[in-house]
N, C-alpha and C positions, 0 to 999 in steps of 0.2 A: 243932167245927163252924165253918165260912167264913161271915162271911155281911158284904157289903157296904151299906153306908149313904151315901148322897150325900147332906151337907149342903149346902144352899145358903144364902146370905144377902145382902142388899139393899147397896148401897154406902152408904147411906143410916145403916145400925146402925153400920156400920163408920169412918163419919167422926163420927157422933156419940160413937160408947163406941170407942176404940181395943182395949181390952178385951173385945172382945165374941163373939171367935171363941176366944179363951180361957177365957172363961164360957165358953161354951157345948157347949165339949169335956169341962168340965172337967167339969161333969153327968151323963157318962155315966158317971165310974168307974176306977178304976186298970186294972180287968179290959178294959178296951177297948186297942186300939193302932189307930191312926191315922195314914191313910199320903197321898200325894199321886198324883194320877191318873198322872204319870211313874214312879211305883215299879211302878204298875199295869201299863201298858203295858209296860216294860222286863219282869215277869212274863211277861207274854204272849208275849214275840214271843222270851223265851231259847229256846234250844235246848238238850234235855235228853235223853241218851243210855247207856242200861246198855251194860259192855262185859262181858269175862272178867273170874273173877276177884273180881267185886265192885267193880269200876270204875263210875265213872260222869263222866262228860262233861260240860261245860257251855260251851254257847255262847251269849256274850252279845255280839250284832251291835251295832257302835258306833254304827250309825244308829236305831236303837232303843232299843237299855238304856244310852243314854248316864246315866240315872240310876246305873248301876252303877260308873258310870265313878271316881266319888269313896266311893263308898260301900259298907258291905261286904252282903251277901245272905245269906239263908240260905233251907235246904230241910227240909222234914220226911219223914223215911222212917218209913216203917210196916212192919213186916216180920211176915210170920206165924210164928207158934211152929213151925213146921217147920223153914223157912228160917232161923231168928234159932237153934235148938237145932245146925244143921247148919255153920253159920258159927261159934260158941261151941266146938264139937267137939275141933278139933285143938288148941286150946291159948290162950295169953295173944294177942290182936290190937291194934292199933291202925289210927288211920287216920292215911291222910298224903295232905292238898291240897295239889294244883300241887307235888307230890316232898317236901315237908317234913312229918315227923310233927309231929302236934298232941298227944299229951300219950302219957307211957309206955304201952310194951304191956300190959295188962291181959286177966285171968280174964274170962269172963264181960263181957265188952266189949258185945256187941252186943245192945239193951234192943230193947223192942217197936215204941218211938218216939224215934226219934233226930233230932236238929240236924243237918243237914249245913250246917257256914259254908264260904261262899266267900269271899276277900278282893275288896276293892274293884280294879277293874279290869274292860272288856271287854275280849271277846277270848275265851280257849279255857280253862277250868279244869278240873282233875280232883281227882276224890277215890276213893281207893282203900286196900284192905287192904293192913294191912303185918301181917307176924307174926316 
């Protein structure tokens, strides 16, 4: 589950405890991650398109996801047991972003919930099946 929380705090905590926005994160837990309104927006305004195949597209407008620009991204796929048994079928798969494979072909490759990483850069990225 997603779920957003916007902390605010006074300039006032923050010039007396320089520490205090680190408290304060630090309270919720390993289990939290914690991102800045620019990671947010740069979300928002990518552009994300299935092709053939098992492609997929990524476009991150530089006037926008400039946060992406240094930094790398990632996606969660969800695939249903039809789709994930149908793709597993023919044999060992891997993936491969922007043309390069990211780890040997493998059995049983494709799980229910998978990472898709993008590297750092806007611009246009793909990810797709290799077999």
């Amino acid at each position: 589950m997603l779920c957003f929380l916007l902390l605010h705090s006074h300039d006032i905590d923050v010039s007396r405890d320089h520490d205090y926005v680190r408290k304060r994160l630090a309270e919720f837990g390993p289990e939290f991650r914690f991102t800045t309104i620019n990671e947010i927006i740069a979300y928002l305004f990518a552009e994300v398109r299935g092709g053939a195949d098992g492609r997929i597209e990524f476009n991150y407008a530089p006037e926008f996801c400039r946060h992406f620009q240094t930094r790398d991204s990632s996606w969660e796929l969800h695939l249903s047991d039809n789709f994930r048994h149908a793709l597993n079928r023919p044999g060992p798969a891997g993936i491969a972003v922007d043309g390069k494979l990211t780890a040997p072909l493998t059995a049983d490759f494709f799980k229910e919930r998978m990472k898709i990483p993008v590297p750092a850069e806007t611009g246009r990225h793909t990810w797709e099946v290799r077999r």
